[in-house]
C-alpha positions as CSV (number, residue, x, y, z in Angstrom):
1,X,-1.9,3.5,24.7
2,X,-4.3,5.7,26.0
3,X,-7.0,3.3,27.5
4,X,-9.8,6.2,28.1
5,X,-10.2,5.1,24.1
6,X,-11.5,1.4,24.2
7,X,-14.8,2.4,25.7
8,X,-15.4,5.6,22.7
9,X,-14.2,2.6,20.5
10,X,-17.3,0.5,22.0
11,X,-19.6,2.4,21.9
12,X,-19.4,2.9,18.1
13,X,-18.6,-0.1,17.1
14,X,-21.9,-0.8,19.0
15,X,-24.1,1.9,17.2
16,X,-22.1,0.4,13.7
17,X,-23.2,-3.4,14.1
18,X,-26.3,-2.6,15.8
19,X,-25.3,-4.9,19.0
20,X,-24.1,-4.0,22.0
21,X,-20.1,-4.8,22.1
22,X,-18.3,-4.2,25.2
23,X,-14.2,-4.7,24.6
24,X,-13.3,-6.6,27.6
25,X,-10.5,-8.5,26.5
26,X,-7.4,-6.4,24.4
27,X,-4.4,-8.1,23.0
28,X,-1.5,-6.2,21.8
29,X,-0.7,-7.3,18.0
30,X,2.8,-6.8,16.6
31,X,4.2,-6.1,13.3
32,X,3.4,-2.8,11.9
33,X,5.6,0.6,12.5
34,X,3.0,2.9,12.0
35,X,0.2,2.5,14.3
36,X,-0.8,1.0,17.7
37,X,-2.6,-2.5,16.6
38,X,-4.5,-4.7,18.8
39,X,-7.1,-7.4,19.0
40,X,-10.4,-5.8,20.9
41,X,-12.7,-8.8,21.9
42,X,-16.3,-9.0,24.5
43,X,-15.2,-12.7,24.6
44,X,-17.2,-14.1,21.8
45,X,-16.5,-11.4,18.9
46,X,-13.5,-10.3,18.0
47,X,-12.1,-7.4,16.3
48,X,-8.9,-6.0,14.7
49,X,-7.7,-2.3,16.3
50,X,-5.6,0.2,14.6
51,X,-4.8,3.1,16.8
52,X,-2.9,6.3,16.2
53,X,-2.6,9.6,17.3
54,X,-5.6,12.1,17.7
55,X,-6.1,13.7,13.9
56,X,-4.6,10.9,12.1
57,X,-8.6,10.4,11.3
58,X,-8.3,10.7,7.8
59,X,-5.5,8.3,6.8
60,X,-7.7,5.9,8.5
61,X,-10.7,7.1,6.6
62,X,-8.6,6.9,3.3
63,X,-7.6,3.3,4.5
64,X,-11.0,2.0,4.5
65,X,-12.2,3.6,1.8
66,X,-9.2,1.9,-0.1
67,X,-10.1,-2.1,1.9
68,X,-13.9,-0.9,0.3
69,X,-12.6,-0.3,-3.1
70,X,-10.7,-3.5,-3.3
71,X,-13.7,-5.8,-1.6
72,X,-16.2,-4.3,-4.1
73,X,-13.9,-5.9,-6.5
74,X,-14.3,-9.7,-4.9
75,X,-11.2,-10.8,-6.3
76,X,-8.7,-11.1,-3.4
77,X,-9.8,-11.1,0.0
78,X,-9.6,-8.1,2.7
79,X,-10.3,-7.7,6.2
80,X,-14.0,-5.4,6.0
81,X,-13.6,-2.4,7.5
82,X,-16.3,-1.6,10.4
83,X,-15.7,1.4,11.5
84,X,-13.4,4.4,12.5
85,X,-13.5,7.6,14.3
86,X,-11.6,9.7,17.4
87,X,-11.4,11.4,20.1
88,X,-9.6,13.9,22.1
89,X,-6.3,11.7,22.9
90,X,-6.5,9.3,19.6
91,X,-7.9,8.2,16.0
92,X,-8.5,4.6,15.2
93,X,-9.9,2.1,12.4
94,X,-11.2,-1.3,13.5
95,X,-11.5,-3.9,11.0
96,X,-13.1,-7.6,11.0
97,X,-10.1,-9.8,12.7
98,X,-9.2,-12.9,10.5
99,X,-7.2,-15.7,12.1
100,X,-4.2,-15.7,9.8
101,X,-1.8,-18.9,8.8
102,X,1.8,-19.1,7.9
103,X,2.7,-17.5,4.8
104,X,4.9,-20.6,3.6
105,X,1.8,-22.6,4.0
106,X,-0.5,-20.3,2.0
107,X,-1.9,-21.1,-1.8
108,X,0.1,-18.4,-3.8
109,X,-0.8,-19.2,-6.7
110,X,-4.0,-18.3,-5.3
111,X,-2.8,-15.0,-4.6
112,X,-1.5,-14.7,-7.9
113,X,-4.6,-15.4,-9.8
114,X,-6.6,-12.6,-7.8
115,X,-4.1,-9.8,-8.2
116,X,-4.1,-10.7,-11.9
117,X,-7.8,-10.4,-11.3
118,X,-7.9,-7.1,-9.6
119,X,-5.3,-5.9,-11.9
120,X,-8.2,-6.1,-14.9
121,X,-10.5,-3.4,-12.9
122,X,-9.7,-0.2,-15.2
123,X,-10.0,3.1,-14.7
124,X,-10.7,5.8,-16.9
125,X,-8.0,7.8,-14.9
126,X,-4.7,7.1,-13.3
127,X,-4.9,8.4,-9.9
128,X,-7.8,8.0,-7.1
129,X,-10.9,10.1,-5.9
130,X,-9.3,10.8,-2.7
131,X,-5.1,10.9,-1.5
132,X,-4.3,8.8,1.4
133,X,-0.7,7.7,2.8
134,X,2.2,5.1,1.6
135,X,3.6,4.7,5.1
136,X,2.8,7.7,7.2
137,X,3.7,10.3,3.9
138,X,1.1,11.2,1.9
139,X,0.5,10.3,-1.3
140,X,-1.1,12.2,-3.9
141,X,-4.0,10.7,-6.0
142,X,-4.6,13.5,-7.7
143,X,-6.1,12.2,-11.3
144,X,-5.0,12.4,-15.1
145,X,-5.4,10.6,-18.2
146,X,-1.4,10.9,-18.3
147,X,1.0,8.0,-16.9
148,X,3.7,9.1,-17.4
149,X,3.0,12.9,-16.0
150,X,1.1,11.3,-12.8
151,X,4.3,9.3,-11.9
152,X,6.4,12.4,-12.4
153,X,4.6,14.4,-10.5
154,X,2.8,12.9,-7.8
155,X,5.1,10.4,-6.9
156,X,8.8,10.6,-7.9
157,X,8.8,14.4,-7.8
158,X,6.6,14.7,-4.5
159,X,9.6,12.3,-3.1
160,X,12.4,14.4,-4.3
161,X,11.0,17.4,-3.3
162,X,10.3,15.8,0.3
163,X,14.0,14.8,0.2
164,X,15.3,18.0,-0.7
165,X,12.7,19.7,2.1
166,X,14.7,17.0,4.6
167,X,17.6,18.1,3.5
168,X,18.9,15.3,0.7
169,X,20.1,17.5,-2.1
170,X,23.0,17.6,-4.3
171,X,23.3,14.2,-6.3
172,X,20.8,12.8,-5.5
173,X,18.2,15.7,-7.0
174,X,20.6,16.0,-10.4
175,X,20.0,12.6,-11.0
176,X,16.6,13.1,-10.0
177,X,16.0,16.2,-12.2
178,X,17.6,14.2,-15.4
179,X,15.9,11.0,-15.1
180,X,12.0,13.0,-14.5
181,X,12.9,14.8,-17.6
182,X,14.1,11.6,-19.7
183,X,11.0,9.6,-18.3
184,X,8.7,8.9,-21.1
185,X,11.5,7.1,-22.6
186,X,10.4,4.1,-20.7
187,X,6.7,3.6,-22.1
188,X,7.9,3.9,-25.7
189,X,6.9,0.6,-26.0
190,X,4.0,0.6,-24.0
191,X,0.4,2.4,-23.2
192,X,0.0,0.8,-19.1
193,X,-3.9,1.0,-18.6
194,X,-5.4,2.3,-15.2
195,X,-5.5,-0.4,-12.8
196,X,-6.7,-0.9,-9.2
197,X,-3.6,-1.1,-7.8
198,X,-3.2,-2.7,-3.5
199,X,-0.2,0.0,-3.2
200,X,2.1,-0.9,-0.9
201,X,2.3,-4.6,-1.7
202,X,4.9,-6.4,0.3
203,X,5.4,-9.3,1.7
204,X,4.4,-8.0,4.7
205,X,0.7,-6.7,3.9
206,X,0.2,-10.4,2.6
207,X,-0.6,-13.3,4.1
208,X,-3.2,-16.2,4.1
209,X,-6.4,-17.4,6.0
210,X,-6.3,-20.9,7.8
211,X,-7.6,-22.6,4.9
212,X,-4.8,-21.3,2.5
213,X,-6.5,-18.3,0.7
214,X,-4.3,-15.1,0.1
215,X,-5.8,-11.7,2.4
216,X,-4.4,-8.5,1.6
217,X,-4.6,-5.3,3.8
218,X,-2.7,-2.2,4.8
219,X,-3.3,-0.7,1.2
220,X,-2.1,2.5,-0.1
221,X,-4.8,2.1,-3.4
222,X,-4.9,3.9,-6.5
223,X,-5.7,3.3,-10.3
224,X,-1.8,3.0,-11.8
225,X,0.2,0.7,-14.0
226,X,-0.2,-2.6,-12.7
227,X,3.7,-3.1,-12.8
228,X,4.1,-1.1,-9.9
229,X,2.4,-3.6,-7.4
230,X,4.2,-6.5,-9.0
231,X,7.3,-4.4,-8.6
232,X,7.2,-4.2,-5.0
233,X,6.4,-7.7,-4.4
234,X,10.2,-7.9,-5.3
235,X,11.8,-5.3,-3.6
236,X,11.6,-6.6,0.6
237,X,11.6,-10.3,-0.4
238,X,10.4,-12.0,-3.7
239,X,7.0,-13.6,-2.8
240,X,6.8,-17.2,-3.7
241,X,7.9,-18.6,-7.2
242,X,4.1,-20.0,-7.9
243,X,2.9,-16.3,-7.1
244,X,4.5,-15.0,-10.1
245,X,3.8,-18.0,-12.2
246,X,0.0,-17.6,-11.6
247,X,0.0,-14.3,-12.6
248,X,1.9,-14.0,-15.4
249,X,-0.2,-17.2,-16.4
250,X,-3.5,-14.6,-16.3
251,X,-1.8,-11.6,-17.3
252,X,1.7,-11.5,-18.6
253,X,3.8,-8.7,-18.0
254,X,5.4,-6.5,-20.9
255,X,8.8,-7.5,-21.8
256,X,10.2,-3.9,-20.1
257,X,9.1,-5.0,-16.6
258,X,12.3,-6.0,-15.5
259,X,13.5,-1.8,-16.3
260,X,10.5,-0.3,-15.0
261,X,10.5,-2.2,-11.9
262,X,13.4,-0.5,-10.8
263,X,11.7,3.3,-12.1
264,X,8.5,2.5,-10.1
265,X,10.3,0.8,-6.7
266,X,12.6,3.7,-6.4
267,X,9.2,5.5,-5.2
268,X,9.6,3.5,-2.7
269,X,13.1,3.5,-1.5
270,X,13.1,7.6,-1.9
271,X,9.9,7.4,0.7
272,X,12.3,5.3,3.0
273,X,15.2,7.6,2.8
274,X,12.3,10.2,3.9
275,X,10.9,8.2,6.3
276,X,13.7,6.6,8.5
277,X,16.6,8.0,7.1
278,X,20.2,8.5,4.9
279,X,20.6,5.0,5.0
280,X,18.6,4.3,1.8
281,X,20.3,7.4,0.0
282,X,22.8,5.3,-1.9
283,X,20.0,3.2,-2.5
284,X,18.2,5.6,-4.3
285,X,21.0,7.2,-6.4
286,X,22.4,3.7,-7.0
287,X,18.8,2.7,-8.6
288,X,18.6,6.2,-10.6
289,X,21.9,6.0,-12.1
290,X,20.8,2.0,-13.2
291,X,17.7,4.2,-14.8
292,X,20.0,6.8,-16.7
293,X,22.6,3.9,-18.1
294,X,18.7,2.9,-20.1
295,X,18.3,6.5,-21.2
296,X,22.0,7.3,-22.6
C-alpha cells in the first residue's frame, strides 16, 4: 500500500462531493484478488477504496461506467461510484460504502426479481460502448447485431487465443477450433435478445444490505444473452433455491439453458486457466468435449 495515495485520494473526493473530506481512519477490507480494497473514513463519512497499480486507471474507469449503467437502470442496487483517478505510484476507484449483511440472511428472491428486471433492458447490439476487464483480462465489447459471432470472437476465441499465447495448445485448441466452428448449432432454437448483463455474477459480487435487499458490484457489464449471467450464478456455488424461482417466475429461461450454460461458463473457466493456471485445463476440455457430444 503506498500511503503517499490517501491524501491525492482526499483531495478529489473533496473537489467530487464538494466538501472537504480528510481520510483519517483506513480499514483494510478483504475478499477480492485483484485490487487493494479498504474502507477510507474522516470519522463521520465513510467510503469504499479500490486501489491498484499506477495505469490500471481505465479498468477502474470502465468499472464505474459499468456500476453507472446498471444504477441508471434502478432495478437492483449498486454501490454509486464517486470518483476515481491516479497518481504516480497508484490508480484507484472509491465507491459509496454500504454496510453489508449475511448472504444466508438476504431476500433472494429479491435478488431474483431485479436481475429478471435488468435482464428486460435491451440493446440494439450485443456488445458495449467501451471494453473493460472480467478479472484482470480484458474483455472485448466490441459490438454486433450477431450473437453468435460476438461469443465466437470476443469471448471464447479471445480465451483460446490467450491460452495458446500462455502456452495451452494441443487438445485443448482442437476442441476449441471444432466447437467455435459448430457453434450456431446451439441457438437453432433460439434468437437471445441484447441484455444488460452484471458480467461476472458470482456468488461472491452478491450480497445484501442490512435490511435484506440484494447489492450487486464488481461488474464486468455488457449487452449479451441473459443466460450467461444466470449461468455463472451456478458455476462457484448455486445461489439460493428462491433466487432462481423468482426469476424464472419473471422471466423463464429457454428450455436449452441447461446446454448453453455450459457453452457460456466455459468463458469463464478458460479465463481461469489464463489467469491462475493449468489447474482448470481439464476443466475446460472436460466442458468442451460435454459441448461436442450435443453437436455430433
Amino acid at each position: 500500500m503506498i500511503m503517499a495515495s490517501w491524501p491525492d485520494i482526499s483531495a478529489q473526493i473533496s473537489a467530487t462531493v464538494n466538501t472537504t473530506f480528510q481520510g483519517k481512519e483506513i480499514v483494510t477490507i478483504g475478499g477480492g484478488c485483484i485490487n487493494q480494497t479498504f474502507k477510507i473514513s474522516d470519522g463521520d463519512i465513510h467510503y469504499f477504496a479500490k486501489l491498484n497499480s499506477a495505469g490500471s486507471l481505465p479498468m477502474f474507469e470502465a468499472e464505474a461506467a459499468g456500476l453507472n449503467e446498471i444504477y441508471q437502470t434502478q432495478t437492483l442496487r449498486v454501490p454509486q461510484p464517486i470518483c476515481w483517478g491516479e497518481n504516480n505510484h497508484q490508480s484507484w476507484l472509491i465507491l459509496e460504502y454500504l454496510h453489508l449483511s449475511n448472504t444466508s440472511k438476504g431476500n433472494a428472491a429479491a435478488l431474483g426479481s431485479g436481475l429478471a428486471a435488468m435482464h428486460q433492458i435491451h440493446s440494439k447490439h450485443f456488445g458495449w460502448t467501451r471494453n473493460n476487464t472480467i478479472g484482470k483480462t480484458a474483455q472485448i465489447n466490441t459490438t454486433t447485431t450477431d450473437w453468435v459471432q460476438f461469443w465466437r470472437k470476443n469471448r471464447l476465441g479471445y480465451q483460446l487465443n490467450l491460452a495458446k499465447n500462455n502456452g495451452y495448445s494441443g487438445k485443448l485448441q482442437q476442441l476449441g477450433e471444432r466447437l467455435m466452428s459448430d457453434l450456431s448449432v446451439f441457438f437453432n432454437s433460439t434468437s437471445p435478445a441484447a441484455s444488460l448483463l452484471h458480467g461476472d455474477l458470482w456468488n461472491g459480487n452478491v450480497n445484501f444490505d442490512t435490511n435484506g435487499q440484494p447489492i450487486i458490484y464488481d461488474p464486468a457489464v455488457y449487452y449479451g444473452d441473459r443466460e450467461a449471467d444466470i449461468a455463472m450464478t451456478e458455476l462457484f456455488g448455486l445461489l439460493p433455491i428462491a433466487f432462481y424461482t423468482a426469476y424464472q417466475d419473471d422471466y423463464p429461461l429457454d428450455s436449452g439453458y441447461n446446454t448453453r450454460k455450459i457453452l457460456y461458463n466455459l468463458y469463464h473457466v478458460l479465463n481461469h486457466l489464463n489467469l491462475f493456471g493449468g489447474s482448470y485445463r481439464h476443466q475446460a476440455e472436460q466442458m468442451m468435449n460435454q459441448l461436442l457430444v450435443e453437436i455430433r
